[in-house]
Backbone as a chain_set.jsonl record, in Angstrom:
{"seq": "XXXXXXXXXXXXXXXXXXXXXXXXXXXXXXXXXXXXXXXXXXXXXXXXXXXXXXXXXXXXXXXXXXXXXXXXXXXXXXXXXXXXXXXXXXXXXXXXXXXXXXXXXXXXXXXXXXXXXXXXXXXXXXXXXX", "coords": {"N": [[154.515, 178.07, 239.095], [152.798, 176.386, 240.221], [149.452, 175.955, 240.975], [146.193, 176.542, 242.375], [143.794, 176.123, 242.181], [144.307, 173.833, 240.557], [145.065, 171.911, 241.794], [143.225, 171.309, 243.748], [140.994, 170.343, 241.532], [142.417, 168.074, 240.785], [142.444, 166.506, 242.819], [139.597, 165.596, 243.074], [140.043, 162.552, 241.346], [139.488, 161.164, 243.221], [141.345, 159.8, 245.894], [143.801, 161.886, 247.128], [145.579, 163.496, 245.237], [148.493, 164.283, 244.621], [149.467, 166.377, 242.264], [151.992, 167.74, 240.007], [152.418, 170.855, 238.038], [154.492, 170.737, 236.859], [155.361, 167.946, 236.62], [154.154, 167.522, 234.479], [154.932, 169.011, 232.837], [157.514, 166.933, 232.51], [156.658, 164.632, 231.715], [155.61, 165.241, 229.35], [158.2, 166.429, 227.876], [159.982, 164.209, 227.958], [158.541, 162.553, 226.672], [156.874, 160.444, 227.633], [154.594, 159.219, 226.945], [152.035, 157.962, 224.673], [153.312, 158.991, 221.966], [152.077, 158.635, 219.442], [149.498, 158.7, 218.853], [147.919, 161.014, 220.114], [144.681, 162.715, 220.366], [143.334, 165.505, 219.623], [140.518, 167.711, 221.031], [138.907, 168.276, 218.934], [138.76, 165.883, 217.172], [140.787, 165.539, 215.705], [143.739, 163.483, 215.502], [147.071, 163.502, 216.683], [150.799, 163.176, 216.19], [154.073, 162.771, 218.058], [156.839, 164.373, 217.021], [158.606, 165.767, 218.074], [159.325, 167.412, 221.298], [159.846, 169.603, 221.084], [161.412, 172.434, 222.528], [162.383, 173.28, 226.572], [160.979, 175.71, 227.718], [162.524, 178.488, 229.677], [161.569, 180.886, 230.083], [159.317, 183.681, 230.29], [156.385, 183.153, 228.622], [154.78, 180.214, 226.25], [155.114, 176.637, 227.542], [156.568, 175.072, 225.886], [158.854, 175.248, 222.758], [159.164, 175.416, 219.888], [158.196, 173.083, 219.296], [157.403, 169.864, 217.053], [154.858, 168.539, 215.438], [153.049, 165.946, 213.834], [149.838, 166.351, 212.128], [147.025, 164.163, 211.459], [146.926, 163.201, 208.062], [148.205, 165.477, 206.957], [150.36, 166.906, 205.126], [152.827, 167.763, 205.67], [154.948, 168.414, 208.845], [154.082, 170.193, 211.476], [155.604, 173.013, 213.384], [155.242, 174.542, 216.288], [154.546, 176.312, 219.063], [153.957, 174.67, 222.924], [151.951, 174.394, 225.348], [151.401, 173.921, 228.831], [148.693, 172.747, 231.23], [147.364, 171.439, 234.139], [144.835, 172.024, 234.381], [142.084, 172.107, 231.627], [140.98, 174.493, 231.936], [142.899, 176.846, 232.639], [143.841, 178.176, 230.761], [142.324, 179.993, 229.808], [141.738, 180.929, 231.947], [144.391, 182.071, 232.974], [144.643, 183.923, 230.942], [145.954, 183.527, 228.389], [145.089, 183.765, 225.684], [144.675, 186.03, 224.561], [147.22, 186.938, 224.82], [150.277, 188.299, 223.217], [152.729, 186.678, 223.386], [151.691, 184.266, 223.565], [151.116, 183.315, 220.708], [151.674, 181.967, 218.845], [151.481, 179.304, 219.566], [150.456, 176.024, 219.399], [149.198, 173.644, 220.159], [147.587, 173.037, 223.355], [148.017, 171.145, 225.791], [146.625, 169.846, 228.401], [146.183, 167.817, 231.431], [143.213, 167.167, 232.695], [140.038, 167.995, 231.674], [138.157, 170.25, 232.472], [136.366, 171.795, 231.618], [133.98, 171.847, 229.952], [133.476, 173.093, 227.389], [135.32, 174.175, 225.948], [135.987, 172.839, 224.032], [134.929, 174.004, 221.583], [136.32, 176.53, 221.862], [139.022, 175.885, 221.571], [140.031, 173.939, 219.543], [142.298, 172.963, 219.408], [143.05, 171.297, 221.972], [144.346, 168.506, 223.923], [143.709, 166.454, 226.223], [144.328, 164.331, 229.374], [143.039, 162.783, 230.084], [141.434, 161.134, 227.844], [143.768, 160.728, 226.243], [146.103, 160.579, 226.907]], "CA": [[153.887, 177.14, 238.199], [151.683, 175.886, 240.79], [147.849, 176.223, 240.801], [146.059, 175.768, 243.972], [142.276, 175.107, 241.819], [144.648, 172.348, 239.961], [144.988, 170.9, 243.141], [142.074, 171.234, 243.997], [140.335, 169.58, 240.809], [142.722, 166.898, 240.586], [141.938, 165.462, 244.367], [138.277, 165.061, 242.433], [140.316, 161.387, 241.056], [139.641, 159.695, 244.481], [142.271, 159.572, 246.976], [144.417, 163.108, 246.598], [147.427, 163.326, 243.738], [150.127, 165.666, 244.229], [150.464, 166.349, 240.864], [152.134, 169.579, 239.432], [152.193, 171.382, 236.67], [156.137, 170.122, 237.221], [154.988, 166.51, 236.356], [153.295, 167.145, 233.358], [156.342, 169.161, 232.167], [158.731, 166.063, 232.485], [155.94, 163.757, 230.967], [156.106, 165.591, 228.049], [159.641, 166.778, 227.39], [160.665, 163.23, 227.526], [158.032, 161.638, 226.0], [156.307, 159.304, 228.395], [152.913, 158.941, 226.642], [151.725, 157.356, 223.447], [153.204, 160.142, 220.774], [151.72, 158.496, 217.582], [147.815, 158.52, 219.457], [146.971, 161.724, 220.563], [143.865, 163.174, 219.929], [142.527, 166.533, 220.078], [139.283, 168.085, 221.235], [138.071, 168.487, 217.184], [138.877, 164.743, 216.61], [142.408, 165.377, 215.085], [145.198, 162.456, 215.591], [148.795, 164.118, 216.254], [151.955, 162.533, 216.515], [154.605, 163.998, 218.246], [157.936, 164.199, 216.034], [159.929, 166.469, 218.718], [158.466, 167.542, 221.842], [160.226, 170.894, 221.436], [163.033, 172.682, 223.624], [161.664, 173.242, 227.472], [161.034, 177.279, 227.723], [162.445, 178.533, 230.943], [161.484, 182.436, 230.241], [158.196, 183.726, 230.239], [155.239, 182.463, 227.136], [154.514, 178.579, 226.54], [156.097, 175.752, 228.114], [157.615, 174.244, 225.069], [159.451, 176.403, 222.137], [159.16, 174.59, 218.67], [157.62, 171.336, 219.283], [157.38, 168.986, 216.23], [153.573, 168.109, 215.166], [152.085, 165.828, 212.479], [148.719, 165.86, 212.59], [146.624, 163.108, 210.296], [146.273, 164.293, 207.197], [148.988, 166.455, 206.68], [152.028, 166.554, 204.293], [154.208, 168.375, 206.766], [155.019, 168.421, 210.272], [153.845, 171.842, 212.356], [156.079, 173.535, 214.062], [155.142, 175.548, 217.183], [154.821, 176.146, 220.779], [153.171, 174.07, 222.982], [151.427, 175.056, 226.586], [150.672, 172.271, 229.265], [148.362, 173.094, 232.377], [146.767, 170.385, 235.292], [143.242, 171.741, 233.893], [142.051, 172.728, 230.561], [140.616, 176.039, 232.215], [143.895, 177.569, 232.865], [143.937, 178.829, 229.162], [141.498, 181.367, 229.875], [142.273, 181.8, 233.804], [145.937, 182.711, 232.611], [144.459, 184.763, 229.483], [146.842, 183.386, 227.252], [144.397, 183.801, 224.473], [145.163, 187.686, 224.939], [149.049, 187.716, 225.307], [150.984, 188.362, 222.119], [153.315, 185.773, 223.813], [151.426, 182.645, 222.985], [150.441, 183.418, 219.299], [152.843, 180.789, 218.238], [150.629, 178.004, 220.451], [149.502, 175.21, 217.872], [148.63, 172.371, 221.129], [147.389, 172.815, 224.852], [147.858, 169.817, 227.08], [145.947, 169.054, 230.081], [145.993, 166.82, 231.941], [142.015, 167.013, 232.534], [139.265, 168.837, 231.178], [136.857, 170.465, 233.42], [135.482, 172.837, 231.632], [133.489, 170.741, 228.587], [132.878, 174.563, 226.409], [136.517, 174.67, 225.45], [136.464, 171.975, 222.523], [134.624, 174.999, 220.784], [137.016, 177.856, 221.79], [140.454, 175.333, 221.503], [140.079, 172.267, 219.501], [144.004, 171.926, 219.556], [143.404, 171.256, 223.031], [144.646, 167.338, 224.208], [143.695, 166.321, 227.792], [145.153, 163.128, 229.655], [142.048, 161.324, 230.338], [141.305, 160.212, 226.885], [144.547, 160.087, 225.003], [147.596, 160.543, 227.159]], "C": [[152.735, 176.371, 238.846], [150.399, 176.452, 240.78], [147.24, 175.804, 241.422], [144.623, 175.485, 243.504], [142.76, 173.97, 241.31], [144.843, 171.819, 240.852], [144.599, 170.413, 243.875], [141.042, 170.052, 243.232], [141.446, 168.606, 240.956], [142.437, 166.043, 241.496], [140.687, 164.938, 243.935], [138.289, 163.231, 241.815], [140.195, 160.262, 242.163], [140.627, 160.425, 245.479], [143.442, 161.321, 246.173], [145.489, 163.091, 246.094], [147.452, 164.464, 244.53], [150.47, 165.342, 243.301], [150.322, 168.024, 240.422], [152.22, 169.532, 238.446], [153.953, 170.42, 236.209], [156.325, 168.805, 236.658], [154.599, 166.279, 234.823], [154.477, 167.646, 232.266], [157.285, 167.949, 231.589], [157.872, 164.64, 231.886], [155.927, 164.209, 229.218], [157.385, 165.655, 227.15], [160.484, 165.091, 227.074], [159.688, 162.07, 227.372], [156.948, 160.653, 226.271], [154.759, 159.184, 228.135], [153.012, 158.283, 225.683], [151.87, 158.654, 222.112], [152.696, 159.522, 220.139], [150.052, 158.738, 218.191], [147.147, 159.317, 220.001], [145.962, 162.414, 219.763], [143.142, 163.891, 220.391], [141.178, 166.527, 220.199], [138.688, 167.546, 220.01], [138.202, 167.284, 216.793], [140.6, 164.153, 215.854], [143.803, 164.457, 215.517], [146.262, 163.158, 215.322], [149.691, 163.118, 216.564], [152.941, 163.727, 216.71], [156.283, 163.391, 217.419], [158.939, 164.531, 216.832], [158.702, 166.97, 219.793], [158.304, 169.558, 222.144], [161.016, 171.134, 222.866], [162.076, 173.505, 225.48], [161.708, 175.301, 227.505], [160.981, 177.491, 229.348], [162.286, 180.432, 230.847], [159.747, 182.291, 230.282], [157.56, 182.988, 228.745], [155.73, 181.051, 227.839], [155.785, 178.278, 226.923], [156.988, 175.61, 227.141], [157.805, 175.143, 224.008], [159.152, 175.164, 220.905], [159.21, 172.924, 218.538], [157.712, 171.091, 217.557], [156.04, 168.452, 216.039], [153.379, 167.266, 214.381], [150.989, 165.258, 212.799], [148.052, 165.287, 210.982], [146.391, 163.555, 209.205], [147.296, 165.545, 206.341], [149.763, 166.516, 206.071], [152.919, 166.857, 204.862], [154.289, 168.492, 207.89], [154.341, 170.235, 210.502], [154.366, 171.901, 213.198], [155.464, 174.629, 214.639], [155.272, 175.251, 218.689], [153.728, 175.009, 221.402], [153.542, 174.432, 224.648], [150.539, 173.814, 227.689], [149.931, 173.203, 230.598], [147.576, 171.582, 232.62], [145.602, 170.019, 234.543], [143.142, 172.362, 232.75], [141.487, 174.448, 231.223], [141.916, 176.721, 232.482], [144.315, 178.036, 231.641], [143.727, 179.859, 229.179], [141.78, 181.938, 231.194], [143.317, 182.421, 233.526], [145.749, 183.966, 231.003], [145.451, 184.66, 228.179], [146.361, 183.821, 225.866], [144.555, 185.443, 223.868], [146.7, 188.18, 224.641], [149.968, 186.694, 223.884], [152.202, 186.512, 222.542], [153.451, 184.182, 223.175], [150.847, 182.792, 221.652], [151.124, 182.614, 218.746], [152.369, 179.36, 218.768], [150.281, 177.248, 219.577], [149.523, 173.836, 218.845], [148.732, 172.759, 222.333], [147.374, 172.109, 225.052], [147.72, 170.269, 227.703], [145.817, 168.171, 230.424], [144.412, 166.331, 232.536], [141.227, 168.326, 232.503], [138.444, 169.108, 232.106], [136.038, 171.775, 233.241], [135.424, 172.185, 229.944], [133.227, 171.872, 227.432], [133.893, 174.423, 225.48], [136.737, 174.241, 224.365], [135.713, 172.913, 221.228], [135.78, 176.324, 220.526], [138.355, 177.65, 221.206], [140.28, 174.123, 221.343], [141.482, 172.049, 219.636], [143.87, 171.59, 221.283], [143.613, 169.658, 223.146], [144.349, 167.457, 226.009], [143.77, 164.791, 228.636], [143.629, 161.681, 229.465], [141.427, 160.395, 229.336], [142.316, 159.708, 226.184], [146.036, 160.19, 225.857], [147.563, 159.354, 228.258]], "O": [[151.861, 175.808, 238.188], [150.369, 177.654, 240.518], [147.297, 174.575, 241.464], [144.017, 174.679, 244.209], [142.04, 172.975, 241.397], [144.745, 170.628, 240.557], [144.989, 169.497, 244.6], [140.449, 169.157, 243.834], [140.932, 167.988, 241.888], [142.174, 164.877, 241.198], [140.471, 163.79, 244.322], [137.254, 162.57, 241.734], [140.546, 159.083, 242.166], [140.532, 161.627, 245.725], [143.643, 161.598, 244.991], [146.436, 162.561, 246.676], [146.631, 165.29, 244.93], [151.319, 164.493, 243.028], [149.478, 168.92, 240.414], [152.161, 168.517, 237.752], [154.184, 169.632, 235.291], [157.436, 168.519, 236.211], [154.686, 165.249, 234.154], [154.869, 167.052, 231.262], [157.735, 167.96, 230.444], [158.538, 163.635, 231.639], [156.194, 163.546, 228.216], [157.572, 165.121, 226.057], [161.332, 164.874, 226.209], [159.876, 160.927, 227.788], [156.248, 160.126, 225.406], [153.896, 159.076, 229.006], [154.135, 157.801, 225.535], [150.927, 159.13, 221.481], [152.659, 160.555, 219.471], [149.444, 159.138, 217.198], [146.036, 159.034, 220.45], [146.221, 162.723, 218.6], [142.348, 163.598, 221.285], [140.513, 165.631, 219.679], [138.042, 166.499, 220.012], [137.676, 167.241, 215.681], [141.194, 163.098, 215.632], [144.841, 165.038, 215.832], [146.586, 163.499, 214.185], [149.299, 162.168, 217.241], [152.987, 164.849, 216.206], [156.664, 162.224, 217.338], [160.041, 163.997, 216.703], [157.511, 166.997, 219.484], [157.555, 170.336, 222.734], [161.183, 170.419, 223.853], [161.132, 174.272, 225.288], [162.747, 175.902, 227.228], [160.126, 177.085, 230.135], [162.954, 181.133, 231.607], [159.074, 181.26, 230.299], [158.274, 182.382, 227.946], [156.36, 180.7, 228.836], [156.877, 178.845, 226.876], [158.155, 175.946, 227.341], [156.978, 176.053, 224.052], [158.93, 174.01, 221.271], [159.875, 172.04, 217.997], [158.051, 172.025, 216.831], [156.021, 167.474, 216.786], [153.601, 167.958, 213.387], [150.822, 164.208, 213.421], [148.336, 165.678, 209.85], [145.546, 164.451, 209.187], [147.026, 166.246, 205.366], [150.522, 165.735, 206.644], [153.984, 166.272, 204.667], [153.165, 168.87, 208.221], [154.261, 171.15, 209.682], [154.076, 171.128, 214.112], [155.113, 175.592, 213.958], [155.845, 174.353, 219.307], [152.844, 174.508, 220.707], [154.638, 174.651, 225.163], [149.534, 173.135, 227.476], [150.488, 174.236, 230.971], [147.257, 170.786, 231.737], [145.198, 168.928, 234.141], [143.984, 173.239, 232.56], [141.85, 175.463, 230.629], [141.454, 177.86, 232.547], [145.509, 178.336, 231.647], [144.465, 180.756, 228.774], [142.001, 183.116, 231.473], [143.26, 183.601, 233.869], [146.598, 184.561, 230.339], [145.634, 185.471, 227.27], [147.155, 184.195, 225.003], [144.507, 185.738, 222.674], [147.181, 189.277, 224.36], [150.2, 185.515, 223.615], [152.207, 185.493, 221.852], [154.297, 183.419, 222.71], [149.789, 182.167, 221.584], [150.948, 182.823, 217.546], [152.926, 178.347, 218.346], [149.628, 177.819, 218.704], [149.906, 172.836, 218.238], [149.889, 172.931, 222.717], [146.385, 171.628, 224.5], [148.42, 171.238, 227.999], [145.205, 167.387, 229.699], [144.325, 165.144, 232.85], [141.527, 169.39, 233.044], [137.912, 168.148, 232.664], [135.405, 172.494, 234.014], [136.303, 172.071, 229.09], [132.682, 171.404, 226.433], [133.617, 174.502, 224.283], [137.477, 174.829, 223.575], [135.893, 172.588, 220.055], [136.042, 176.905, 219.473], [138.951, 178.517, 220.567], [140.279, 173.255, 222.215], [141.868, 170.933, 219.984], [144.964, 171.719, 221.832], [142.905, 169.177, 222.262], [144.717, 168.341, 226.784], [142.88, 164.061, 228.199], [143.41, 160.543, 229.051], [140.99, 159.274, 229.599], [142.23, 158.646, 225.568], [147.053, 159.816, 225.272], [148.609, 158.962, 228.775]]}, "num_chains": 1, "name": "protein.A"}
């Protein structure tokens, strides 16, 4: 689960984090952000309802997260895929692998590649909303 460019870009914050992918896992699964306030790339406000069950096989991190995004009459259920940096979407080719076709939110923890809010507005990344 480790990623030795996420370890790379994150030392870019100053003084060097040790932070893993491991971290961002256990920030999610139990919650530790502002669920009612995130907000994707495209502008979209989600709230999280469920954070979904932790996936310890291969595909995304999380198995049937809980969504409602603004606007919506019903929650969205799907997977949900966390990496360090938003480039690990495309480094990992997820976009490719039958696997993640069930994906409906990437978390990152920071963006460093500014293209992506075209390719993946569901994308969320820490530095503005988590």
């Amino acid at each position: 689960m480790t990623d030795r460019l996420a370890d790379r870009t994150i030392g870019r914050f100053g003084r060097r984090t040790i932070l893993r992918e491991v971290h961002l896992h256990f920030l999610w699964k139990n919650l530790l952000f502002q669920t009612r306030r995130l907000i994707t790339e495209s502008g979209d406000t989600v709230a999280v309802e469920h954070p979904g069950m932790a996936n310890r096989e291969g595909g995304p991190d999380f198995r049937n997260a809980r969504l409602r995004f603004a606007g919506a009459p019903f929650p969205v259920v799907g997977d949900i895929e966390t990496f360090l940096v938003s480039s690990g979407w495309e480094s990992h080719r997820h976009a490719e692998d039958p696997a993640y076709a069930n994906v409906v939110l990437h978390v990152a923890f920071h963006r460093d590649d500014e293209t992506l809010s075209r390719r993946n507005p569901g994308l969320i990344y820490a530095s503005s909303s988590m």
